[in-house]
C-alpha positions as YAML, in Angstrom:
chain: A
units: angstrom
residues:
- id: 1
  name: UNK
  ca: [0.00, 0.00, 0.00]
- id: 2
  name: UNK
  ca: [1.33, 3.29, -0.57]
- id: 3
  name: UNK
  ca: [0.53, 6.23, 2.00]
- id: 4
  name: UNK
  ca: [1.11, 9.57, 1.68]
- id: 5
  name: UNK
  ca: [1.38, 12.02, 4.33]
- id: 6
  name: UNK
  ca: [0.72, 15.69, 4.15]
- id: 7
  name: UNK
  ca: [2.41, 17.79, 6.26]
- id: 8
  name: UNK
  ca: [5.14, 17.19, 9.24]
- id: 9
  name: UNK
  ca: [3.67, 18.72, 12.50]
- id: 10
  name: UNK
  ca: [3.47, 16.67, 15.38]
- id: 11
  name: UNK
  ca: [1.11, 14.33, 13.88]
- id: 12
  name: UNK
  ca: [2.02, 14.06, 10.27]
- id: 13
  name: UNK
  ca: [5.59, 13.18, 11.56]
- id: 14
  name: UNK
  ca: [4.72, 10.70, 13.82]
- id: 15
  name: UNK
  ca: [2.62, 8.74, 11.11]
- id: 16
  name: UNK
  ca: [5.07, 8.88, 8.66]
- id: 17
  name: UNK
  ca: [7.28, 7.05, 11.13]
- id: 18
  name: UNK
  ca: [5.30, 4.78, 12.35]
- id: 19
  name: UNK
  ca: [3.61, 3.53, 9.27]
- id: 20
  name: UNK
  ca: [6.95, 3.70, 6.96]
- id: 21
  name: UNK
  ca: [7.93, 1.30, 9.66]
- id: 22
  name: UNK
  ca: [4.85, -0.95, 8.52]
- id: 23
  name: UNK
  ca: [5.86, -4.29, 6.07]
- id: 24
  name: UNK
  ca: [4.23, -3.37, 3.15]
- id: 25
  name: UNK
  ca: [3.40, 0.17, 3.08]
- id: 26
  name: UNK
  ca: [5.30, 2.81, 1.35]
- id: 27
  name: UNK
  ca: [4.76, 6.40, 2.70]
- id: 28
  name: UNK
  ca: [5.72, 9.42, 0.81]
- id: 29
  name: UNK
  ca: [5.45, 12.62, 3.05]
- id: 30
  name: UNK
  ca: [4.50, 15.83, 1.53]
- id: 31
  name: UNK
  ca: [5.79, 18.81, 3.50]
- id: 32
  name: UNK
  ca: [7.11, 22.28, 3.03]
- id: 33
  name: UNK
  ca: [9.53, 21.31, 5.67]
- id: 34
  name: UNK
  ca: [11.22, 18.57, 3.10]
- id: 35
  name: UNK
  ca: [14.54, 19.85, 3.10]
- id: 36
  name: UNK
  ca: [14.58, 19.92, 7.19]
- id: 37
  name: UNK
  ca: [13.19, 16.24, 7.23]
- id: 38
  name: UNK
  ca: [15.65, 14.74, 4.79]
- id: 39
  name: UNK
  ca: [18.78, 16.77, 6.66]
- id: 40
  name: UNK
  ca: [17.23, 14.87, 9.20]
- id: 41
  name: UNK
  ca: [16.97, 11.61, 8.32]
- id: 42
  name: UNK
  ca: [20.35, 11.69, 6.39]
- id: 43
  name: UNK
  ca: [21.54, 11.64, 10.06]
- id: 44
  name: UNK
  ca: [19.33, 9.47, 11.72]
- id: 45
  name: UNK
  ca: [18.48, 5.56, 11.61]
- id: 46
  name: UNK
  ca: [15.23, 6.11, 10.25]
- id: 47
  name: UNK
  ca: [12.62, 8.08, 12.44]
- id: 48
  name: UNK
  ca: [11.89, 6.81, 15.82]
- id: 49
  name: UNK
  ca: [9.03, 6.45, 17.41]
- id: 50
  name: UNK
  ca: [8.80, 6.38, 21.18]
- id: 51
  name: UNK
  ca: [5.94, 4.28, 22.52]
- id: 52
  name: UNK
  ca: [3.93, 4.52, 25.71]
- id: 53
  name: UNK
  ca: [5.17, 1.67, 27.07]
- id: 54
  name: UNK
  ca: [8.99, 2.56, 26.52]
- id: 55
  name: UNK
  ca: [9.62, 0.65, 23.17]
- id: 56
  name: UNK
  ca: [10.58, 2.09, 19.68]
- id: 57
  name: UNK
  ca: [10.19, 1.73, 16.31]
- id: 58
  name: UNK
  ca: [11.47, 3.11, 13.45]
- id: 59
  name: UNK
  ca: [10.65, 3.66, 9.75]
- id: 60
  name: UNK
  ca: [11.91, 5.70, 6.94]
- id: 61
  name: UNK
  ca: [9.66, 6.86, 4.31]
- id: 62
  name: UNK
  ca: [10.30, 6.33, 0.91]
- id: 63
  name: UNK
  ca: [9.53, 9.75, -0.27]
- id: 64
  name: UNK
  ca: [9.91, 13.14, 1.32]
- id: 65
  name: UNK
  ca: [9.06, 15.95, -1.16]
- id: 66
  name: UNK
  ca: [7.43, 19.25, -1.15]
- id: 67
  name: UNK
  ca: [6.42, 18.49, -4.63]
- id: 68
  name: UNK
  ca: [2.32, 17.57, -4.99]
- id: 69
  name: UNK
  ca: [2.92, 15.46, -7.88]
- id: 70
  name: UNK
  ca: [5.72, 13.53, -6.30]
- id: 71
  name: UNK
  ca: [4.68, 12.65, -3.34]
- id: 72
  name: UNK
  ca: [0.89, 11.80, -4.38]
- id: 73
  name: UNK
  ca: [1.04, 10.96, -8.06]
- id: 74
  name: UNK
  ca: [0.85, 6.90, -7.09]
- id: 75
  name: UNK
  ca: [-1.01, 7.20, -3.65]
- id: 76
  name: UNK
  ca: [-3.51, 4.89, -2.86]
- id: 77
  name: UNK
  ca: [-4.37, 6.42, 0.56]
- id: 78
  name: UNK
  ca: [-3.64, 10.50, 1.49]
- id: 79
  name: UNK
  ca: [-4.05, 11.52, 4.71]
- id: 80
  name: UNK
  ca: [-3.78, 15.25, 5.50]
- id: 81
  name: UNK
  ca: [-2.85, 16.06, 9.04]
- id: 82
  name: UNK
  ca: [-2.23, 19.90, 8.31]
- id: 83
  name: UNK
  ca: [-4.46, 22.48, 10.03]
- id: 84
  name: UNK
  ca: [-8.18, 23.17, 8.95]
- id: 85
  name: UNK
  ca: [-7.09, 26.56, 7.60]
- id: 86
  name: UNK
  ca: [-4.16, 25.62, 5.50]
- id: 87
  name: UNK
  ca: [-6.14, 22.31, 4.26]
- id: 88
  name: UNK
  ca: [-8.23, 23.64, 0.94]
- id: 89
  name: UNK
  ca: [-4.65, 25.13, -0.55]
- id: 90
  name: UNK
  ca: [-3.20, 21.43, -0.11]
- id: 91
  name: UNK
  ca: [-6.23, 20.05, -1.19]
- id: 92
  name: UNK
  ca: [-6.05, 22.12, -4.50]
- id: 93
  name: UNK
  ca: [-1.81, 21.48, -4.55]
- id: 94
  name: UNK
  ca: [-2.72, 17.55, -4.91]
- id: 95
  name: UNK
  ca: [-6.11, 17.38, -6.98]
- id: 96
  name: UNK
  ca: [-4.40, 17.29, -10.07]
- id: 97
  name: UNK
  ca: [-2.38, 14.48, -9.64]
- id: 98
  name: UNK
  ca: [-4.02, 12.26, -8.11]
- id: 99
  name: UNK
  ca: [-4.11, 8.68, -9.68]
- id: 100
  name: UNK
  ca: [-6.73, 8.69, -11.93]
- id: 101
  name: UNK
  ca: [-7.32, 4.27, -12.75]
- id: 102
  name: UNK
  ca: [-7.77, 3.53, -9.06]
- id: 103
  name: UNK
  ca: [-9.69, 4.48, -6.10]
- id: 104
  name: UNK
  ca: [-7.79, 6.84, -3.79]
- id: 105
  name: UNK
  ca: [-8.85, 7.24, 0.04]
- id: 106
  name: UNK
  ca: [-8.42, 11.09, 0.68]
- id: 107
  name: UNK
  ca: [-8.91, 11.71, 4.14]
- id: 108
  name: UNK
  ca: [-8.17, 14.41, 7.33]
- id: 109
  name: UNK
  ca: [-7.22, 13.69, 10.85]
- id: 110
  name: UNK
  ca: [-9.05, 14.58, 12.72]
- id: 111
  name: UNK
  ca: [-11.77, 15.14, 10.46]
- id: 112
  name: UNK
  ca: [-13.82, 18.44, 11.43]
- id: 113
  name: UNK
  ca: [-13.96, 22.06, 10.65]
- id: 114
  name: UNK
  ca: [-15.94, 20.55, 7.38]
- id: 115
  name: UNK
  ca: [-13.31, 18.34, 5.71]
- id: 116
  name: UNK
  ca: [-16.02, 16.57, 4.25]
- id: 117
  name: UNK
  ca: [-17.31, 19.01, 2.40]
- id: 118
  name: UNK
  ca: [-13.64, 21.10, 1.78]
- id: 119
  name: UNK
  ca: [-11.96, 18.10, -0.02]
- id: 120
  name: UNK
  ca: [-15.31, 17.66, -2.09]
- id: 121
  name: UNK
  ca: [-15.00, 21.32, -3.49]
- id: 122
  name: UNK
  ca: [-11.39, 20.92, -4.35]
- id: 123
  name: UNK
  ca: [-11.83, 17.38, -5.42]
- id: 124
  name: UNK
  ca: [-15.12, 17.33, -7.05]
- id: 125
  name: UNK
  ca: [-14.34, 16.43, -10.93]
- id: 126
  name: UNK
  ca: [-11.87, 13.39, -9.40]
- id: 127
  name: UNK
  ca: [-14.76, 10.66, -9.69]
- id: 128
  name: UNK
  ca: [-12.29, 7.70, -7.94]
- id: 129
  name: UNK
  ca: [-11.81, 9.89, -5.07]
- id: 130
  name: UNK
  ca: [-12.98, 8.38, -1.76]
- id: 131
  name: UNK
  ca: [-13.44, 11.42, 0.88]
- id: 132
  name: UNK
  ca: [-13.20, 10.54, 4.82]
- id: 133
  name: UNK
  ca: [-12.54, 12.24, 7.82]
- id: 134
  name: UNK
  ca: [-11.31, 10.52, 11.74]
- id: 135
  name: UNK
  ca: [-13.25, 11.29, 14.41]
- id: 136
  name: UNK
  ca: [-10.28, 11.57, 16.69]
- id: 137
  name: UNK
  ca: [-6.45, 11.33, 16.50]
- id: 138
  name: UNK
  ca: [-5.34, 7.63, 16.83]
- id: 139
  name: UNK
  ca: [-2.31, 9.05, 19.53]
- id: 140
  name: UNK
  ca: [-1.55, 12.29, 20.88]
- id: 141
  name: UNK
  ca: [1.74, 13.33, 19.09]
- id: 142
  name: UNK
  ca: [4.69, 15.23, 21.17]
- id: 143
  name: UNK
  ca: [8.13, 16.50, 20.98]
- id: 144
  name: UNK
  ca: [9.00, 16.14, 16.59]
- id: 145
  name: UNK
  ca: [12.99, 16.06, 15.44]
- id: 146
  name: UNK
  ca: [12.51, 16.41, 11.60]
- id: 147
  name: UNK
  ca: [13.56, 12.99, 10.23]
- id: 148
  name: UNK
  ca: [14.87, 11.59, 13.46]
- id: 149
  name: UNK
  ca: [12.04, 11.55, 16.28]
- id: 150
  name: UNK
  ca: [8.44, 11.89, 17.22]
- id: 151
  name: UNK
  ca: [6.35, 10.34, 20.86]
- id: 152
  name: UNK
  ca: [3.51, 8.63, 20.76]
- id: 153
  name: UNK
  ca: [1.12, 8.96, 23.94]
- id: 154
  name: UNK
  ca: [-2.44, 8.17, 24.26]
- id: 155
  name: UNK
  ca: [-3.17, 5.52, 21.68]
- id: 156
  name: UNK
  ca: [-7.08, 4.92, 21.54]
- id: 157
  name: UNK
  ca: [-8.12, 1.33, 21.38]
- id: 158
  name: UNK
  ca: [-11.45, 2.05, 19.20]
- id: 159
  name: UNK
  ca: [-11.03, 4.47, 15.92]
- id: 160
  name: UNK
  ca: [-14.19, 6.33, 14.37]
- id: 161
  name: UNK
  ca: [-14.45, 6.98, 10.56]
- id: 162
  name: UNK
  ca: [-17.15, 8.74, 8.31]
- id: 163
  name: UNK
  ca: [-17.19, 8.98, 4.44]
- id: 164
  name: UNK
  ca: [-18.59, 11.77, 2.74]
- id: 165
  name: UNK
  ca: [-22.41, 11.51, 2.73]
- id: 166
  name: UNK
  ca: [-22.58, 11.05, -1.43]
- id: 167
  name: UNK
  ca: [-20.41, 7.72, -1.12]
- id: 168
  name: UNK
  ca: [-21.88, 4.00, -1.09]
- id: 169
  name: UNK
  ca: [-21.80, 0.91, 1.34]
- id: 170
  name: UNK
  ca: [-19.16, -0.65, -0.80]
- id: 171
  name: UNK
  ca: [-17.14, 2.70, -0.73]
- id: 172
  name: UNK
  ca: [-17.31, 2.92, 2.48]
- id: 173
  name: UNK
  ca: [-16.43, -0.73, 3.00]
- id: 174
  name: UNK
  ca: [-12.94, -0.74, 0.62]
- id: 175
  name: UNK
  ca: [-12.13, 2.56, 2.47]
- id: 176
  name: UNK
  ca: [-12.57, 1.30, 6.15]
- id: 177
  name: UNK
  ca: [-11.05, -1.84, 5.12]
- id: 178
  name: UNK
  ca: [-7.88, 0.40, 3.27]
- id: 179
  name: UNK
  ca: [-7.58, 2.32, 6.89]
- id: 180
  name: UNK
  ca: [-7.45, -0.97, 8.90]
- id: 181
  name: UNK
  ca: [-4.41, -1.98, 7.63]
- id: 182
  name: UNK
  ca: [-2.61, 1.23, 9.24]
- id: 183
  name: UNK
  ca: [-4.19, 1.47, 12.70]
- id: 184
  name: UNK
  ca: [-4.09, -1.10, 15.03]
- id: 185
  name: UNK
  ca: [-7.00, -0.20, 16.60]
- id: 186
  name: UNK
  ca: [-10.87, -1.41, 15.88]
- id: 187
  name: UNK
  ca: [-12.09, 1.15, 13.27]
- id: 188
  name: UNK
  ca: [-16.06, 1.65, 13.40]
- id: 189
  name: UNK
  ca: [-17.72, 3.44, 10.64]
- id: 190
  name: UNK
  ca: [-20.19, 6.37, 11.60]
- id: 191
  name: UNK
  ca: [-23.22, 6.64, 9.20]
- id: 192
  name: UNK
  ca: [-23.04, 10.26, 9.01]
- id: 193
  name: UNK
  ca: [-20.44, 12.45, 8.08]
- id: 194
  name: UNK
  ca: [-22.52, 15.12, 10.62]
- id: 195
  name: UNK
  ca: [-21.37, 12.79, 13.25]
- id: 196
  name: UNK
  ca: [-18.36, 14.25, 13.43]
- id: 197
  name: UNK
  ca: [-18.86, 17.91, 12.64]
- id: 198
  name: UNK
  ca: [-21.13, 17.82, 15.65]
- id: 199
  name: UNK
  ca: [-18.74, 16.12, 17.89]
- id: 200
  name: UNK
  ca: [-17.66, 18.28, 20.54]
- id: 201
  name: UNK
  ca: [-14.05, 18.78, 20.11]
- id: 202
  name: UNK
  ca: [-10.83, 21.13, 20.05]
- id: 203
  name: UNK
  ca: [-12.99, 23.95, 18.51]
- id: 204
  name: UNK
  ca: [-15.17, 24.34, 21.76]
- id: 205
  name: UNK
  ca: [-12.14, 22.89, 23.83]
- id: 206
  name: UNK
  ca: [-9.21, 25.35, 23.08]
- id: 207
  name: UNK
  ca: [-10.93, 28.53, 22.35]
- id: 208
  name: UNK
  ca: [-13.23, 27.99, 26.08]
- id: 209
  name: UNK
  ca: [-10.13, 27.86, 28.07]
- id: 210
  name: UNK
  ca: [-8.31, 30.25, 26.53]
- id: 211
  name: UNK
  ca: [-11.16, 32.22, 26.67]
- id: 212
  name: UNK
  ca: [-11.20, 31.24, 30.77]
- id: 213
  name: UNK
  ca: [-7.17, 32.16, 30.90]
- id: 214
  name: UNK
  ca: [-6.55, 35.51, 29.30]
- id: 215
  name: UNK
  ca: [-10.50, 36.68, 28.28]
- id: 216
  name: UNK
  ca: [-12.46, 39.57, 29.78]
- id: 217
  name: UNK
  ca: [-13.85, 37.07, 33.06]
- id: 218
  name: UNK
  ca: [-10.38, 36.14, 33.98]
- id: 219
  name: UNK
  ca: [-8.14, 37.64, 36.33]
- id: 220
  name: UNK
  ca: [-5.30, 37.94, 33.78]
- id: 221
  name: UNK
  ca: [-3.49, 41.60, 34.53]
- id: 222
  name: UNK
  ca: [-1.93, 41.75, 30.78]
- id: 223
  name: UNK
  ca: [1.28, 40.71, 31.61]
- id: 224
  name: UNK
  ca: [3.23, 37.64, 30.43]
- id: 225
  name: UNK
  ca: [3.08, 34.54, 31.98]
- id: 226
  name: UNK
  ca: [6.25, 32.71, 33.87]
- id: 227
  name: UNK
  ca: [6.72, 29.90, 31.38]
- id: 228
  name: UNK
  ca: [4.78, 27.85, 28.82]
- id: 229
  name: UNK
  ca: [1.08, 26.58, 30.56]
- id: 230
  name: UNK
  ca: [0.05, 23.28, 29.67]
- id: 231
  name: UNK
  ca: [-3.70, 23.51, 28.49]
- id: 232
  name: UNK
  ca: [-5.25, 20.66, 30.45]
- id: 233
  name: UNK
  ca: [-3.25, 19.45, 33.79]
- id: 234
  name: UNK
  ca: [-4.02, 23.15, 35.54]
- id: 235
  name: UNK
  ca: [-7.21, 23.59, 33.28]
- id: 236
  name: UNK
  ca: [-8.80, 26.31, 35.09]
- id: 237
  name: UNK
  ca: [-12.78, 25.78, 36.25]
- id: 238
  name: UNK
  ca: [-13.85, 28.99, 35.01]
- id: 239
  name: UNK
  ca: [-13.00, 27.41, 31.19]
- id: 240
  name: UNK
  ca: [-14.06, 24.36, 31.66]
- id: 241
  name: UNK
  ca: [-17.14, 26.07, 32.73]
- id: 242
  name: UNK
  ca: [-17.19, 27.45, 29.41]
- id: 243
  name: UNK
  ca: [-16.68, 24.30, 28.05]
- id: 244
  name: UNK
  ca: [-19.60, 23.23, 29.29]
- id: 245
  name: UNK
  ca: [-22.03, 25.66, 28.02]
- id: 246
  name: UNK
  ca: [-20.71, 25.42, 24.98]
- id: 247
  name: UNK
  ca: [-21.03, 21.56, 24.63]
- id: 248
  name: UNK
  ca: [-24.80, 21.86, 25.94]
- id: 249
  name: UNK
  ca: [-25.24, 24.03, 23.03]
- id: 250
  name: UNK
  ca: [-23.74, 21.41, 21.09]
- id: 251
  name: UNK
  ca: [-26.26, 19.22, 22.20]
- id: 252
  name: UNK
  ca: [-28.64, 21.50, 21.11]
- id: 253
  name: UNK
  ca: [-27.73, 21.76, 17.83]
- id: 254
  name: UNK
  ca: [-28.14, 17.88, 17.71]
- id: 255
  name: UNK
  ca: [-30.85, 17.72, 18.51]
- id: 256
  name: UNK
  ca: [-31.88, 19.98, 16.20]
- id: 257
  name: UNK
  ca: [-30.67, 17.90, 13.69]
- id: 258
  name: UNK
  ca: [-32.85, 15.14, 14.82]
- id: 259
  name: UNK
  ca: [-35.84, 16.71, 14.36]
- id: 260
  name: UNK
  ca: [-34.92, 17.12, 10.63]
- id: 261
  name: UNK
  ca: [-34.81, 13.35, 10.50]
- id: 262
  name: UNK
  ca: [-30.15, 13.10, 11.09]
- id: 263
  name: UNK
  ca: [-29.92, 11.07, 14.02]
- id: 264
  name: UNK
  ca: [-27.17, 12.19, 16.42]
- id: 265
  name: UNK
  ca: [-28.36, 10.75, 19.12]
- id: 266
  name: UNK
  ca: [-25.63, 8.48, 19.90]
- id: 267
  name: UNK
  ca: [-23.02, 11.10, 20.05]
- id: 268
  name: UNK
  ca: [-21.80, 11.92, 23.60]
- id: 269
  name: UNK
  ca: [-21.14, 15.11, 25.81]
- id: 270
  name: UNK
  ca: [-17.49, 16.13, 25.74]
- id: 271
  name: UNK
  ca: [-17.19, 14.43, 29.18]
- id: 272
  name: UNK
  ca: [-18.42, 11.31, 28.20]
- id: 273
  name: UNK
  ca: [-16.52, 11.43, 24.62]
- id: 274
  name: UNK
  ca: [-12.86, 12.18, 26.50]
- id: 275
  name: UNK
  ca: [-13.96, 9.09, 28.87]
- id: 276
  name: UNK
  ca: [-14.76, 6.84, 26.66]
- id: 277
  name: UNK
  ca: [-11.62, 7.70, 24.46]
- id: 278
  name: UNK
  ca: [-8.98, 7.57, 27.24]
- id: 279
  name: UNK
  ca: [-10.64, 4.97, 29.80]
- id: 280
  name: UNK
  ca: [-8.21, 4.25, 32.41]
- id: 281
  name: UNK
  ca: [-5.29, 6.30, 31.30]
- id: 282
  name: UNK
  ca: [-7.53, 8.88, 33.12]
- id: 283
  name: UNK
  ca: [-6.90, 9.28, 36.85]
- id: 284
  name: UNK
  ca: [-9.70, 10.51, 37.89]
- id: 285
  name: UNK
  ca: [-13.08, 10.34, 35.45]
- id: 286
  name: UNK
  ca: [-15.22, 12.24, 37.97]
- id: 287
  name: UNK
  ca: [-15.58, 15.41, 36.58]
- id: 288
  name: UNK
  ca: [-14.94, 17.12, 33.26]
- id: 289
  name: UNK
  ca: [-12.12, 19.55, 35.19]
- id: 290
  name: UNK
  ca: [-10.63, 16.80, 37.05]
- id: 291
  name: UNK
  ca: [-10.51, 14.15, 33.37]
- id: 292
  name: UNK
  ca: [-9.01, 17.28, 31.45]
- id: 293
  name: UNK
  ca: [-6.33, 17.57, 34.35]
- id: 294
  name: UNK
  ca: [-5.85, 14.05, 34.97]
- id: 295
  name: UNK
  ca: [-5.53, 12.46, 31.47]
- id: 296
  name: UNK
  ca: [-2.51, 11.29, 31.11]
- id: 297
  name: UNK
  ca: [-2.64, 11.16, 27.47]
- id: 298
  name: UNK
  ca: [-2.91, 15.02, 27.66]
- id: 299
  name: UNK
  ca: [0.00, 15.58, 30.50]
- id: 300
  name: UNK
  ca: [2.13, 16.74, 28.03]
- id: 301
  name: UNK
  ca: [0.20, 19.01, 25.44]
- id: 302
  name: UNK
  ca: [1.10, 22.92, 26.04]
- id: 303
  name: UNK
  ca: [-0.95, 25.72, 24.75]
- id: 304
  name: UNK
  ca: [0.72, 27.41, 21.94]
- id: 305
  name: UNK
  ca: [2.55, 30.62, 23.47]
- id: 306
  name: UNK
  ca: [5.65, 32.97, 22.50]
- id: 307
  name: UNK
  ca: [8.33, 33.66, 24.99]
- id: 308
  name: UNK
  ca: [9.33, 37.65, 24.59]
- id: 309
  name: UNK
  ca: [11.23, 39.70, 26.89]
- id: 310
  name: UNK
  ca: [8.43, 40.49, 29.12]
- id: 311
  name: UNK
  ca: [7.16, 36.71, 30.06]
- id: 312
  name: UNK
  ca: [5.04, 34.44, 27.66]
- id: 313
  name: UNK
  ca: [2.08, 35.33, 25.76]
- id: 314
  name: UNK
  ca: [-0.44, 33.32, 23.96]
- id: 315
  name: UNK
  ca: [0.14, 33.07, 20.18]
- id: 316
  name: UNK
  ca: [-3.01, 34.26, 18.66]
- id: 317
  name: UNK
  ca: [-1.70, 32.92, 15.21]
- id: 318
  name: UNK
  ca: [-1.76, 29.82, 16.30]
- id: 319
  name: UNK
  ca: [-4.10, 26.65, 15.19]
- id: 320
  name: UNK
  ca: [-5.65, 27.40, 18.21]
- id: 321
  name: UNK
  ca: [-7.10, 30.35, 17.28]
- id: 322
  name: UNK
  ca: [-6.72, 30.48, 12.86]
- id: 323
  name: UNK
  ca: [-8.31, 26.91, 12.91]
- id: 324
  name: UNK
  ca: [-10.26, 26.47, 15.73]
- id: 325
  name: UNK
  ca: [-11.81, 29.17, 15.02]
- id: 326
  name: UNK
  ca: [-12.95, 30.83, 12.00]
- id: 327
  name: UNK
  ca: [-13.06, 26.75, 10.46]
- id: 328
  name: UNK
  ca: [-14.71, 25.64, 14.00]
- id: 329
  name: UNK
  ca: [-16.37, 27.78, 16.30]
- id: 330
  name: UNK
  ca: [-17.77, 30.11, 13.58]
- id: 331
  name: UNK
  ca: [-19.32, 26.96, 11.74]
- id: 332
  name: UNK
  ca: [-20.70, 25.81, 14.72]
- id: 333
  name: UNK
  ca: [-22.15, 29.60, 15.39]
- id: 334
  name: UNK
  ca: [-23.20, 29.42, 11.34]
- id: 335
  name: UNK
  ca: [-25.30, 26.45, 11.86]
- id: 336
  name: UNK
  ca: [-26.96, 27.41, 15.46]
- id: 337
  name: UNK
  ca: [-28.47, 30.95, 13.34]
- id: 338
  name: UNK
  ca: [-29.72, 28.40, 10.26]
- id: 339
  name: UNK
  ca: [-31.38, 25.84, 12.69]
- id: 340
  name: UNK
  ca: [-32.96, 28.98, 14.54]
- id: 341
  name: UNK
  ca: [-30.87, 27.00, 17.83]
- id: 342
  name: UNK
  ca: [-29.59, 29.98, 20.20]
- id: 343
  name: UNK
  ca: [-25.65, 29.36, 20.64]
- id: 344
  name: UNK
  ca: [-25.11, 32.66, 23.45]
- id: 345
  name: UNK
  ca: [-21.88, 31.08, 24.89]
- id: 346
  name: UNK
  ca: [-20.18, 30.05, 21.52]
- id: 347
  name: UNK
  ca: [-21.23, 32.98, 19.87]
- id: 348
  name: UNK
  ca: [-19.81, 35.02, 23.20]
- id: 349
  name: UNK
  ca: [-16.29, 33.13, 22.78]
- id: 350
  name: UNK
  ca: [-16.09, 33.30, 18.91]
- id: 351
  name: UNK
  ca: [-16.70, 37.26, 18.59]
- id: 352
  name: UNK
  ca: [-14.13, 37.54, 21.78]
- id: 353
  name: UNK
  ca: [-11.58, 35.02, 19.82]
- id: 354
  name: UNK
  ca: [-12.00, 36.74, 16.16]
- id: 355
  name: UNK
  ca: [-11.39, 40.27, 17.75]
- id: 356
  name: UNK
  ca: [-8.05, 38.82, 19.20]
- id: 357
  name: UNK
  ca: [-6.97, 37.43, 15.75]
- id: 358
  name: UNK
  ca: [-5.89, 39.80, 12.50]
- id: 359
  name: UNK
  ca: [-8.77, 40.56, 10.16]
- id: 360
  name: UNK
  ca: [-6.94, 38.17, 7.24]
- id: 361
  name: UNK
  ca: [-7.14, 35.44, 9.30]
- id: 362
  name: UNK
  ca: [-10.74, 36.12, 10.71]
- id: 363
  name: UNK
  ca: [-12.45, 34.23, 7.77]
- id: 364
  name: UNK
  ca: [-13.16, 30.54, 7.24]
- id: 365
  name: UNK
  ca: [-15.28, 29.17, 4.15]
- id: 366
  name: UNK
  ca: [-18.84, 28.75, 5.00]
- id: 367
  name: UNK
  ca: [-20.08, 25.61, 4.67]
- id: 368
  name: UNK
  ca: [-23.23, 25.90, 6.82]
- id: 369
  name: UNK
  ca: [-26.08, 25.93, 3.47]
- id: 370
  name: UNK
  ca: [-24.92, 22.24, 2.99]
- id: 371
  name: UNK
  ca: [-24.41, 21.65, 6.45]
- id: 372
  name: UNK
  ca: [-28.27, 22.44, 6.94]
- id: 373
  name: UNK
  ca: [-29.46, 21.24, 3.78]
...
């Protein structure tokens, strides 16, 4: 099988190790980084992967390019692990070379912020083209070395994928059956791409406790912080309570959706969802506050900040805020006004969030028509 990987952030390079490390697979990896991650690897053993229970692997890709028709012209599987913001210009880079005389699984992870219905605008006159998105990441991703090293925490033990809503049972079958073969874990199809578009996720998660640590409620004074916070072992309870009203609103919206006949009904509250994702590498489950602080699989994830000479500051041109936002949070906002659903606290956070970010980087595509249709 061969794989090809689109960009090399923490999660794109921790694939392309791990699966180039897989017998049969060839991974190409499609980066603007390319010359960093071959300078790498020229000096490395392949890239290793550190597992959660101490071992390593490593693998070496076969390609690393920043050339779209290199690295996908032959690709029987793409998986983009780039932001939601920077994803339609990749999505346009590889359309025209895709393989044309087989089917080709084109998928995000994770896959919200309207992948779905992003990769069918840019992809829409490539007929083999099998769109998907991941619920979730399979692992948390930490600590990248171009070309030499990546860590691996938090593997989940049960993997959700959903095809785009215009594909069939047998598409759907070949592409599950495609993605198998490079996660371990159980993959269950979802019957709805809306599944995961309404899942509550980073785009309530990140912008509510940021919105808790530095916004108009908090007791921030303006000045910069000591070192680099961690965004979920000292989670504050004043975003988490934010986190809360925003996934009720969630649930909402939902429901909404059920009553125009799109059952949702089996998707969880973000409590439940982190639960049932991490099980026991969660401390203590009681509460939302004390799973954020206690998951293990999170004990290591920081909240994007820059260090200047007056303390640390949170980097408002981060993914945290250009895709969380504008791709997330605003679609989420865009759909509440179309289903006539009131959305008070993400609508609260998103104007707060947008006024923090600059005006070119305040505007996602709006996908909410089809998202409602």
């Amino acid at each position: 099988m061969k794989v090809t990987i689109c960009g090399a952030g923490n999660t794109g390079h921790l694939y392309t190790g791990l699966m180039s490390g897989y017998p049969g697979v060839e991974v190409s990896l499609f980066t603007r980084k390319a010359q960093k991650v071959r300078e790498g690897l020229n000096s490395s053993c392949g890239i290793a992967v550190k597992h959660p229970d101490g071992s390593t692997s490593r693998g070496r890709p076969l390609i690393i390019s920043d050339d779209a028709r290199e690295a996908v012209h032959d690709a029987d599987v793409v998986i983009l692990t780039e932001p939601a913001h920077v994803r339609g210009a990749i999505l346009k880079q590889i359309a025209a070379h895709l393989p044309r005389s087989k089917p080709v699984y084109v998928g995000a992870i994770p896959g919200f912020c309207g992948f779905d219905l992003n990769a069918a605008d840019a992809l829409r006159d490539e007929g083999n083209v099998i769109i998907w998105g991941m619920k979730d990441v399979p692992y948390m991703a930490y600590a990248p070395v171009p070309g030499v090293s990546s860590v691996m925490g938090g593997p989940k033990s049960i993997l959700y994928v959903a095809l785009h809503d215009q594909h069939s049972e047998r598409e759907r079958t070949s592409c599950i059956s495609a993605l198998q073969q490079l996660f371990p874990a159980e993959i269950r199809p979802l019957n709805t791409y809306r599944h995961i578009t309404l899942t509550p996720g980073n785009p309530i998660m990140h912008p509510s406790i940021l919105y808790g640590l530095i916004g108009p409620y908090s007791q921030w004074d303006g000045r910069g912080f000591d070192r680099q916070l961690p965004w979920w072992s000292e989670a504050g309870e004043l975003g988490t309570y934010f986190m809360t009203r925003c996934d009720q609103e969630m649930a909402e919206l939902r429901a909404a959706y059920g009553l125009r006949g799109v059952d949702l009904s089996d998707v969880d509250g973000i409590h439940a969802e982190i639960v049932a994702a991490y099980g026991d590498q969660i401390t203590d489950p009681r509460t939302l506050l004390s799973t954020l602080r206690t998951n293990k699989a999170y004990a290591s994830a920081l909240i994007p900040m820059q260090r200047t000479a007056d303390g640390w500051f949170v980097d408002t041109k981060s993914r945290a805020f250009l895709e969380d936002v504008p791709h997330g949070l605003s679609l989420l906002v865009g759909i509440g006004k179309a289903l006539e659903v009131q959305t008070p606290m993400m609508s609260e956070i998103e104007s707060w969030a947008l006024g923090m970010m600059e005006q070119d980087d305040r505007h996602g595509p709006n996908y909410v028509e089809q998202l409602v249709a």
